[in-house]
KOLGU-4560 file (N, C-alpha, C; in nm, 3 decimals, padded with zeros to 5 digits):
<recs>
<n_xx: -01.835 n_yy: 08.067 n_zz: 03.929 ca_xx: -01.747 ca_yy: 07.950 ca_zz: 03.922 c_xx: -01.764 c_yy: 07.876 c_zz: 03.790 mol: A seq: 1 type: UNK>
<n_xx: -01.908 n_yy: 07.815 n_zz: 03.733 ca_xx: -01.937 ca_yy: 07.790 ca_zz: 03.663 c_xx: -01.864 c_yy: 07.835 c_zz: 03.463 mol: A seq: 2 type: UNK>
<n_xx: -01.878 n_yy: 07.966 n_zz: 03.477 ca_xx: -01.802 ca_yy: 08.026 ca_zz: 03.379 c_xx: -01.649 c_yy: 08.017 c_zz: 03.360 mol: A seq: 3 type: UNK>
<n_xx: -01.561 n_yy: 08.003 n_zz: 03.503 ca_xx: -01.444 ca_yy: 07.984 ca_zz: 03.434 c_xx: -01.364 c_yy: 07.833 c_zz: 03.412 mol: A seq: 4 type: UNK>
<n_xx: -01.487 n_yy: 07.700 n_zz: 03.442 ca_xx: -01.407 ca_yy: 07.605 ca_zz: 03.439 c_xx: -01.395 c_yy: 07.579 c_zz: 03.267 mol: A seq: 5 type: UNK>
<n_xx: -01.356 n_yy: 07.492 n_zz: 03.228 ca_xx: -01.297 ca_yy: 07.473 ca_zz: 03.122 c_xx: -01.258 c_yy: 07.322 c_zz: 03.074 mol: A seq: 6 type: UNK>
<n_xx: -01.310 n_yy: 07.278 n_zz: 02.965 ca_xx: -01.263 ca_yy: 07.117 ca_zz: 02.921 c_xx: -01.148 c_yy: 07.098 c_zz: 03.015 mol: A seq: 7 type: UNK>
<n_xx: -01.069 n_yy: 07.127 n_zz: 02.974 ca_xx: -00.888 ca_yy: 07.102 ca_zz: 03.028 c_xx: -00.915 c_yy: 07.070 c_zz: 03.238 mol: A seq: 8 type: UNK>
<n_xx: -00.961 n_yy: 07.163 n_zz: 03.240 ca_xx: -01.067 ca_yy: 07.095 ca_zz: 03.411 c_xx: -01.056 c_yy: 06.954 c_zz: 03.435 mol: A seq: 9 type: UNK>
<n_xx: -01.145 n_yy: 06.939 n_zz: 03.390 ca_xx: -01.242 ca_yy: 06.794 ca_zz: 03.337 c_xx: -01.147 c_yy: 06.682 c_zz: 03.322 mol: A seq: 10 type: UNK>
<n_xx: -01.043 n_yy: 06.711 n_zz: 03.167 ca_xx: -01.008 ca_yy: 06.618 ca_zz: 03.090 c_xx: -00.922 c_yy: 06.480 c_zz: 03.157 mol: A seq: 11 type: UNK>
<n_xx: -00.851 n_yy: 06.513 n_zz: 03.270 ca_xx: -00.761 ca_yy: 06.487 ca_zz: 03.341 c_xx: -00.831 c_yy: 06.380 c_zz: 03.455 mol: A seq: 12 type: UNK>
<n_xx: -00.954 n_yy: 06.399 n_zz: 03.511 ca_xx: -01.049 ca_yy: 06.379 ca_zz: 03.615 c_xx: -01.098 c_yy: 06.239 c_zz: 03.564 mol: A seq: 13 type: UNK>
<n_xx: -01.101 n_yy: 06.199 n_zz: 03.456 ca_xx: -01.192 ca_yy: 06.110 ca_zz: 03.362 c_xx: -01.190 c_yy: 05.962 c_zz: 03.489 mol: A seq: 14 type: UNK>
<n_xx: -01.299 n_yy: 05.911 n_zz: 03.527 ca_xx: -01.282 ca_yy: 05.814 ca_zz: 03.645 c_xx: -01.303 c_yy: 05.833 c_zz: 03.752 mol: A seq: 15 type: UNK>
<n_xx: -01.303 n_yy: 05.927 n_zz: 03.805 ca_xx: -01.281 ca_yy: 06.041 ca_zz: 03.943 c_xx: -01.461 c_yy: 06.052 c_zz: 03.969 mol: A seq: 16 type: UNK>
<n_xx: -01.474 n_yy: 06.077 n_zz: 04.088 ca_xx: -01.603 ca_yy: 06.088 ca_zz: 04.151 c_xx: -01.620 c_yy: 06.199 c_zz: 04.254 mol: A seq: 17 type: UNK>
<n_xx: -01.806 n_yy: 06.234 n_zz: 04.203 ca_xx: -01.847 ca_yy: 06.403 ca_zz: 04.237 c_xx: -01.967 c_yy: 06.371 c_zz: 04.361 mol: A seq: 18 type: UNK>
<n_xx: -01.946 n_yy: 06.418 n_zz: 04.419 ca_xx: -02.054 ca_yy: 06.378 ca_zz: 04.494 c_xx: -02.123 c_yy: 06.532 c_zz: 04.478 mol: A seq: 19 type: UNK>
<n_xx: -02.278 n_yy: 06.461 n_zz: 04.472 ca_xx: -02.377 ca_yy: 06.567 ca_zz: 04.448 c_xx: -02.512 c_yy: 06.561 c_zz: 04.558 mol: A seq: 20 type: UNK>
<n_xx: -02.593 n_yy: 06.644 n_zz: 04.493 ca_xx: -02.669 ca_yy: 06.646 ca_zz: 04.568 c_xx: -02.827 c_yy: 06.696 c_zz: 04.509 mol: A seq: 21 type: UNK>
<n_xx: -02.904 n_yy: 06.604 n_zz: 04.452 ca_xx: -03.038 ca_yy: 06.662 ca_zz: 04.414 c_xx: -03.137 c_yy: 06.715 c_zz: 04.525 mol: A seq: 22 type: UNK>
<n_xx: -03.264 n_yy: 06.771 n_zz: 04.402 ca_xx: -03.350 ca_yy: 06.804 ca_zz: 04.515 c_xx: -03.434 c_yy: 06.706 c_zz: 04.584 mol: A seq: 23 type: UNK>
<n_xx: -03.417 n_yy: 06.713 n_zz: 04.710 ca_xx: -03.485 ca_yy: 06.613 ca_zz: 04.823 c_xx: -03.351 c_yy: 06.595 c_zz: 04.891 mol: A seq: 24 type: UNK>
<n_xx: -03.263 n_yy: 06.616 n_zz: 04.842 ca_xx: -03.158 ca_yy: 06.545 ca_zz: 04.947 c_xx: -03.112 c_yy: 06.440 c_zz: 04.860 mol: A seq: 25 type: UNK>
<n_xx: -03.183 n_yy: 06.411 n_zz: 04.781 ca_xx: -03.119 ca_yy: 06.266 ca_zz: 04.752 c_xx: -02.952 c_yy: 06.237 c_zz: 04.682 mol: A seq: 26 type: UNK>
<n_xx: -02.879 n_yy: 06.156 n_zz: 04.785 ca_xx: -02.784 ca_yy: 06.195 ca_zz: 04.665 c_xx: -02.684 c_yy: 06.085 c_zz: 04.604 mol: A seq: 27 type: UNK>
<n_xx: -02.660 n_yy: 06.137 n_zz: 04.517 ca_xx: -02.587 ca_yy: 06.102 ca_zz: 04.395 c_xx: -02.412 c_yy: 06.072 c_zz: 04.423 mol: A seq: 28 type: UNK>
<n_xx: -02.364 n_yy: 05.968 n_zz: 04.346 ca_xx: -02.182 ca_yy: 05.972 ca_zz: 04.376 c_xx: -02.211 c_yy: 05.951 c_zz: 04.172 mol: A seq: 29 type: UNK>
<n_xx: -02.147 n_yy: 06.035 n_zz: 04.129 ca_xx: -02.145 ca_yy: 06.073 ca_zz: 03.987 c_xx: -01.966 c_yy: 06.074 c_zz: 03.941 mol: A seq: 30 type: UNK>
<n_xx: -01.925 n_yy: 05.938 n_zz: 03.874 ca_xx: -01.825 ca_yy: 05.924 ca_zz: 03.787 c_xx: -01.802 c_yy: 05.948 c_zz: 03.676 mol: A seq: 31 type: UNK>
<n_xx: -01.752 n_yy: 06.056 n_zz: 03.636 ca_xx: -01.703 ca_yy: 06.121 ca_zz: 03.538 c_xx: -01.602 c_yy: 05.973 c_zz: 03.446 mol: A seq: 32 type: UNK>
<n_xx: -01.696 n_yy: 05.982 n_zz: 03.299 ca_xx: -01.695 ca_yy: 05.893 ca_zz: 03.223 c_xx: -01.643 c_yy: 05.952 c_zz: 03.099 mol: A seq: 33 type: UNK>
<n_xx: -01.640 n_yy: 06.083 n_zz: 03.036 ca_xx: -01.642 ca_yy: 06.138 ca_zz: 02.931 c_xx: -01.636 c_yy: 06.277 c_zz: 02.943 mol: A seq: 34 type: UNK>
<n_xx: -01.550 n_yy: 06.315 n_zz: 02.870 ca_xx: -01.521 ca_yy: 06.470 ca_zz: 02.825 c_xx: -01.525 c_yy: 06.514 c_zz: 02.629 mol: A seq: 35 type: UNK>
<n_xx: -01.621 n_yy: 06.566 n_zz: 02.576 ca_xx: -01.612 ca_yy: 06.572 ca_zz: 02.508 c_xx: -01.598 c_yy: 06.750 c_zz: 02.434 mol: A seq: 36 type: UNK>
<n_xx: -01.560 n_yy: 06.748 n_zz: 02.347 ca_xx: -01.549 ca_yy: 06.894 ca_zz: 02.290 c_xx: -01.660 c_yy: 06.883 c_zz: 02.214 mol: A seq: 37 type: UNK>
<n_xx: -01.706 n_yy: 07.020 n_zz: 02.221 ca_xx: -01.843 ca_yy: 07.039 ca_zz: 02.090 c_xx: -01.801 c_yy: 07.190 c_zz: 02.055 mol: A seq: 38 type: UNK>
<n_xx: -01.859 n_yy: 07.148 n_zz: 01.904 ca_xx: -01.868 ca_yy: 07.238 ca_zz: 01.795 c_xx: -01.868 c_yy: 07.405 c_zz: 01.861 mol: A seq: 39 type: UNK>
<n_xx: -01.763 n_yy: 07.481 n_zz: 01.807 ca_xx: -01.792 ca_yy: 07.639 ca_zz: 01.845 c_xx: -01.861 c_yy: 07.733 c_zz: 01.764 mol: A seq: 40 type: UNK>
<n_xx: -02.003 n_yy: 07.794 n_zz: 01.768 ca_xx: -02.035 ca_yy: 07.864 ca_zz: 01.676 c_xx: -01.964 c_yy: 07.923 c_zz: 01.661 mol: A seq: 41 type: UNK>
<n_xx: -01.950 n_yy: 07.964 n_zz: 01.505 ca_xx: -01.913 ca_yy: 08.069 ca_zz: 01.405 c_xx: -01.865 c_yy: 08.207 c_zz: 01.460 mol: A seq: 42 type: UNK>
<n_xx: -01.774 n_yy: 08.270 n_zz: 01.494 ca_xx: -01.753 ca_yy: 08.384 ca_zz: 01.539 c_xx: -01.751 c_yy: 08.376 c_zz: 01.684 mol: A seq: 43 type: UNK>
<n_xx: -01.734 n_yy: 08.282 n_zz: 01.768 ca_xx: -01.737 ca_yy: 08.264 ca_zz: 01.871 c_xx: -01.632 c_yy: 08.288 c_zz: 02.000 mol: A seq: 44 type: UNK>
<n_xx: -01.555 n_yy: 08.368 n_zz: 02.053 ca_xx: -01.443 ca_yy: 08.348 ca_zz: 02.113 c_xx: -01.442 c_yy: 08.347 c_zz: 02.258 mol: A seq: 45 type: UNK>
<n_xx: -01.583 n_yy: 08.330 n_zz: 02.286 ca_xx: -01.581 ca_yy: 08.262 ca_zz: 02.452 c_xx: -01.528 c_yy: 08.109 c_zz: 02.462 mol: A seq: 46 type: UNK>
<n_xx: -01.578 n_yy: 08.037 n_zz: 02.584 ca_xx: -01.504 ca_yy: 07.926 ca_zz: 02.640 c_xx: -01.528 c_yy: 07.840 c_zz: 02.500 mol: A seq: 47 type: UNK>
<n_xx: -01.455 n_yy: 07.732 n_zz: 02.488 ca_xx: -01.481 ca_yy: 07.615 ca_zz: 02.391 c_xx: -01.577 c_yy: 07.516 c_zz: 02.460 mol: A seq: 48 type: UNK>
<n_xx: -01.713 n_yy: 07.509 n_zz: 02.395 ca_xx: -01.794 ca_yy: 07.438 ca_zz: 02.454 c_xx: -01.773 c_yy: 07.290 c_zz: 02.487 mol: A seq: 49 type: UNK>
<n_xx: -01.816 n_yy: 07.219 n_zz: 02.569 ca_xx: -01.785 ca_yy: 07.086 ca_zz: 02.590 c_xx: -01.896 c_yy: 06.998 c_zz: 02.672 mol: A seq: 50 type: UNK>
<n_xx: -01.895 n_yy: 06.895 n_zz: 02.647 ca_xx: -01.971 ca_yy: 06.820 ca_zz: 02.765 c_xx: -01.907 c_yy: 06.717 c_zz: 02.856 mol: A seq: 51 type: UNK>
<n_xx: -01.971 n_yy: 06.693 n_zz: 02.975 ca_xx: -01.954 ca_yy: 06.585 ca_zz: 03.045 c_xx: -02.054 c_yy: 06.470 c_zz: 03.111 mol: A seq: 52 type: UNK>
<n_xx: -02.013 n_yy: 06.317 n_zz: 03.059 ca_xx: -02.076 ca_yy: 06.246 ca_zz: 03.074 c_xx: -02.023 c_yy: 06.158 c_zz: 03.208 mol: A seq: 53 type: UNK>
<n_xx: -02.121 n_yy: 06.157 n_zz: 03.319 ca_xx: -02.090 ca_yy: 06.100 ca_zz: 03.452 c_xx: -02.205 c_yy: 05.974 c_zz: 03.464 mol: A seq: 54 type: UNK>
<n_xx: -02.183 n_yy: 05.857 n_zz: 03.540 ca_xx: -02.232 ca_yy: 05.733 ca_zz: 03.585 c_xx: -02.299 c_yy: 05.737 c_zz: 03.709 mol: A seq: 55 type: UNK>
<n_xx: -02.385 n_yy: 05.704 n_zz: 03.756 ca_xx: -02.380 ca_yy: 05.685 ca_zz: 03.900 c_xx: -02.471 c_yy: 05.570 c_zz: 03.951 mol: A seq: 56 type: UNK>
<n_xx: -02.409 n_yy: 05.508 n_zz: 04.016 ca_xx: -02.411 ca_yy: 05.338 ca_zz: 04.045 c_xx: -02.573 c_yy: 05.302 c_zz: 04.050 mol: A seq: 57 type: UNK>
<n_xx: -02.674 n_yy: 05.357 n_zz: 04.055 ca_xx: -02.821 ca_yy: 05.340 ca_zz: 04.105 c_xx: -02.899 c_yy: 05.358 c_zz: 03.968 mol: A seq: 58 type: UNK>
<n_xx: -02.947 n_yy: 05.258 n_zz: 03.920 ca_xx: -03.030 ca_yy: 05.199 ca_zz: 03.795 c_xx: -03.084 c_yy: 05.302 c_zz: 03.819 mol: A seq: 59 type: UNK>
<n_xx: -03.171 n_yy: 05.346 n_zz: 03.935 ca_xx: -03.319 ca_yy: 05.457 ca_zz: 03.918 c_xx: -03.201 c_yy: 05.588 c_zz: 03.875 mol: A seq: 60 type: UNK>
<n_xx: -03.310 n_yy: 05.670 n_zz: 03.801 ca_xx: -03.252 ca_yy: 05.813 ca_zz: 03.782 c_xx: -03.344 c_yy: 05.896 c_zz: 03.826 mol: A seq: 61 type: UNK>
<n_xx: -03.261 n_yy: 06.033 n_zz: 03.867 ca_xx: -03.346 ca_yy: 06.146 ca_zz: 03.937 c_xx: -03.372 c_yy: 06.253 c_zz: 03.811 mol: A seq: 62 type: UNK>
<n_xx: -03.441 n_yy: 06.309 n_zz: 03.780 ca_xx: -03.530 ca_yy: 06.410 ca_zz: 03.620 c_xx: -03.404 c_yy: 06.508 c_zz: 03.604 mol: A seq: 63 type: UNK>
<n_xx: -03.422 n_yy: 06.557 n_zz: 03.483 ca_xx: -03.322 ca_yy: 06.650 ca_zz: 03.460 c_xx: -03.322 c_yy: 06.809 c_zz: 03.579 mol: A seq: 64 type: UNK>
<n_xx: -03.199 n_yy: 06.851 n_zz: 03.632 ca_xx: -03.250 ca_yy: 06.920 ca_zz: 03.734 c_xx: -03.130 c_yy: 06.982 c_zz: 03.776 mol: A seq: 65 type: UNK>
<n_xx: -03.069 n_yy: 07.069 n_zz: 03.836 ca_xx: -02.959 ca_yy: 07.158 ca_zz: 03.898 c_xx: -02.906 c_yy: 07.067 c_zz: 03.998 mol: A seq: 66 type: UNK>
<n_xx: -02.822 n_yy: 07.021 n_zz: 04.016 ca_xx: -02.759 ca_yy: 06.914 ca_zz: 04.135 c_xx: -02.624 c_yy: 07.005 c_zz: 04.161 mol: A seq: 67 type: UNK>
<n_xx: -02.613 n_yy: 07.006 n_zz: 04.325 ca_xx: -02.520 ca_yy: 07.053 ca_zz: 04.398 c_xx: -02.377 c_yy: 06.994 c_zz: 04.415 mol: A seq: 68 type: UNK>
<n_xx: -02.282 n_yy: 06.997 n_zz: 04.327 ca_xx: -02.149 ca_yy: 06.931 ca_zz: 04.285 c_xx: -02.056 c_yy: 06.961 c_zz: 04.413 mol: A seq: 69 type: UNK>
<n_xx: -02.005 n_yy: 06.813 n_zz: 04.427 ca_xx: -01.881 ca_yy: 06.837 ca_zz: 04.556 c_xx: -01.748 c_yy: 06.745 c_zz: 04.475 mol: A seq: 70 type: UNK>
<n_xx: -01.617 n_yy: 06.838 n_zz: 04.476 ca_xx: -01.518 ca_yy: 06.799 ca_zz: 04.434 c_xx: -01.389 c_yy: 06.821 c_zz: 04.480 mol: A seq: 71 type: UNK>
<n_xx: -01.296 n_yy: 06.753 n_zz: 04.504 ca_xx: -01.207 ca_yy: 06.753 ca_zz: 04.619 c_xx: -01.105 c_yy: 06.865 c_zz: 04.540 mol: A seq: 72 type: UNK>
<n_xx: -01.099 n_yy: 06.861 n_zz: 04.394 ca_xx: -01.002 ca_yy: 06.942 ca_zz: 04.295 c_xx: -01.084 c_yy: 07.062 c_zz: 04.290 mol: A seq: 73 type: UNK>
<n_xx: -01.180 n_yy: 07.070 n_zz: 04.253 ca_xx: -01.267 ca_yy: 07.133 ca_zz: 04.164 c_xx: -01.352 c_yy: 07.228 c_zz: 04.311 mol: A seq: 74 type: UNK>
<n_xx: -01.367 n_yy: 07.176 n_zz: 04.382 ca_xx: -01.472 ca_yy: 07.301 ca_zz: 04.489 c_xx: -01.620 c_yy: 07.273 c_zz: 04.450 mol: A seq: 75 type: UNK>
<n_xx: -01.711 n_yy: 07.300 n_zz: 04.508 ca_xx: -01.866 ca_yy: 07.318 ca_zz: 04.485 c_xx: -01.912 c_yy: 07.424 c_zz: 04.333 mol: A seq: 76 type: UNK>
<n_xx: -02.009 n_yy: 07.368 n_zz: 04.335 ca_xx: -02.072 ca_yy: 07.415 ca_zz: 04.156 c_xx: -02.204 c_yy: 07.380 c_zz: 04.172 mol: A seq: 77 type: UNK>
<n_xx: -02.296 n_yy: 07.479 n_zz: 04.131 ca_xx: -02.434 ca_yy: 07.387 ca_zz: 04.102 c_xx: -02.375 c_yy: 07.321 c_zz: 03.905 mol: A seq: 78 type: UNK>
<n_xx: -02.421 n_yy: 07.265 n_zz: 03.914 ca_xx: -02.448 ca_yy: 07.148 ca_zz: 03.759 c_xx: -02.571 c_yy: 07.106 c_zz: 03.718 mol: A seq: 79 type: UNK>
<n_xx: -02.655 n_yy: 07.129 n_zz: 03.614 ca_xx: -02.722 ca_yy: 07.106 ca_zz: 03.520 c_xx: -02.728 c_yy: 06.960 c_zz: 03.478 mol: A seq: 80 type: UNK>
<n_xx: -02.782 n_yy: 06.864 n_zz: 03.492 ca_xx: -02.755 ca_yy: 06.755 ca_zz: 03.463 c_xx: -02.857 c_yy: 06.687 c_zz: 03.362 mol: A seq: 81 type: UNK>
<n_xx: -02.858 n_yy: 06.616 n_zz: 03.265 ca_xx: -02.929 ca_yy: 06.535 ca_zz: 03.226 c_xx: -02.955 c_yy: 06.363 c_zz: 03.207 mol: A seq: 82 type: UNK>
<n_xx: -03.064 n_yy: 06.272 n_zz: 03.240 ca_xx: -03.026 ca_yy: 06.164 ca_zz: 03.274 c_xx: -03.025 c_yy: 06.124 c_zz: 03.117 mol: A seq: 83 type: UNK>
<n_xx: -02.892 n_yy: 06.028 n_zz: 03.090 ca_xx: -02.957 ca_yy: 05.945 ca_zz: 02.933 c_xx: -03.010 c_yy: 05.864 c_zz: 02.921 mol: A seq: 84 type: UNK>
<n_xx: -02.971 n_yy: 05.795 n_zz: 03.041 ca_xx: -03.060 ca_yy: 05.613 ca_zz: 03.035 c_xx: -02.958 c_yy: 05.536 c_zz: 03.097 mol: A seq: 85 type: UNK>
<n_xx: -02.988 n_yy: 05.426 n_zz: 03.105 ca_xx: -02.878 ca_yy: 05.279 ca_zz: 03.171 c_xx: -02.804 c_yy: 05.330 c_zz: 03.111 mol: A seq: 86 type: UNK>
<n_xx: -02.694 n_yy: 05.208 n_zz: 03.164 ca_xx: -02.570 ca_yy: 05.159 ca_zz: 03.137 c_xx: -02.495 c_yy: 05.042 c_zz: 03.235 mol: A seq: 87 type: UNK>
<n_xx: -02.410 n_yy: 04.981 n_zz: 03.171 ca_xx: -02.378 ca_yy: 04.863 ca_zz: 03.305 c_xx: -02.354 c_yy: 04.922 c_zz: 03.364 mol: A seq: 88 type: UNK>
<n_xx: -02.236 n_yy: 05.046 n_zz: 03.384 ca_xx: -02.198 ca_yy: 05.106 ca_zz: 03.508 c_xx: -02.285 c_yy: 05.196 c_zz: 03.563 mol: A seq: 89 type: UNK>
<n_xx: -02.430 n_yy: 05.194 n_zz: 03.525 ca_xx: -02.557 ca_yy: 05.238 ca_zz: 03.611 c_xx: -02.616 c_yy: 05.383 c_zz: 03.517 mol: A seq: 90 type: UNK>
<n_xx: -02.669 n_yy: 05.429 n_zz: 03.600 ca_xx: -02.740 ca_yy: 05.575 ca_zz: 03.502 c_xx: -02.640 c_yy: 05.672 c_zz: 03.450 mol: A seq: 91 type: UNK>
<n_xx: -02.624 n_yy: 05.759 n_zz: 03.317 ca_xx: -02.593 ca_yy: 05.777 ca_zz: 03.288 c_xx: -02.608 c_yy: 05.929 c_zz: 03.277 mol: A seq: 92 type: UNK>
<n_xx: -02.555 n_yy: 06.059 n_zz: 03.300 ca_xx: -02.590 ca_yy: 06.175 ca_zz: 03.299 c_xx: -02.451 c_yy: 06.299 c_zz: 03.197 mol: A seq: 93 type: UNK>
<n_xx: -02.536 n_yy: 06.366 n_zz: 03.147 ca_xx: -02.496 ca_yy: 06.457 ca_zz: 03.068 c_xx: -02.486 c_yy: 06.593 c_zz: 03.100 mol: A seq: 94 type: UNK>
<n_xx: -02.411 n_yy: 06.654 n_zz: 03.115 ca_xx: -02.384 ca_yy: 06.839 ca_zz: 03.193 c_xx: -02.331 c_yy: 06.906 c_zz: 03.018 mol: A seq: 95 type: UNK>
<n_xx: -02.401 n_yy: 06.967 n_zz: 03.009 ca_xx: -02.294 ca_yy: 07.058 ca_zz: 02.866 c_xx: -02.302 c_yy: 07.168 c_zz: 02.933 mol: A seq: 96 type: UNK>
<n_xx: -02.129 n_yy: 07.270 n_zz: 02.894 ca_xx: -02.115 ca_yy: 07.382 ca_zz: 02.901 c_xx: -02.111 c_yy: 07.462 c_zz: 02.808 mol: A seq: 97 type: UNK>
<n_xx: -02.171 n_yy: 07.566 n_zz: 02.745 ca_xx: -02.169 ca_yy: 07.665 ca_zz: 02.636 c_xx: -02.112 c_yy: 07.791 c_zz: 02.681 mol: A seq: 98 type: UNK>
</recs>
């Protein structure tokens, strides 16, 4: 699943909320805040890499870690997540796809 989503996925979603699921159970409602394009190596003609930056309302953050994605468009995904830090609209997490 993972391999065929694609920026253009994403781009549209911006606001929209994922419900996830770390390890312990604990879980996460993750608002998709940002879609960004990144750089394609040189000779490259797989997917166009990109990232996505999601919110989720709870100051504490859970460690960088595989979280179980639920999406009403999109279907289930594990996701890669990374925390960045605050933000007013709460913790802040980073998924890149290569």
């Amino acid at each position: 699943m993972l391999d065929r989503l694609t920026k253009d996925d994403f781009t549209g979603r911006i606001g929209e909320t994922f419900a996830a699921t770390a390890e312990e159970g604990r879980a996460l409602t993750l608002t998709l805040r940002r879609v960004d394009a990144l750089p394609r190596p040189e000779g490259d003609q797989g997917r166009e890499p990109f990232s996505l930056e999601f919110t989720d309302d709870a100051q504490d953050h859970v460690p960088q870690q595989t979280v179980e994605v639920e999406h009403a468009g999109l279907g289930a995904f594990p996701l890669f997540v990374v925390p960045l830090g605050p933000s007013p609209d709460g913790m802040r997490y980073e998924a890149v796809f290569t």
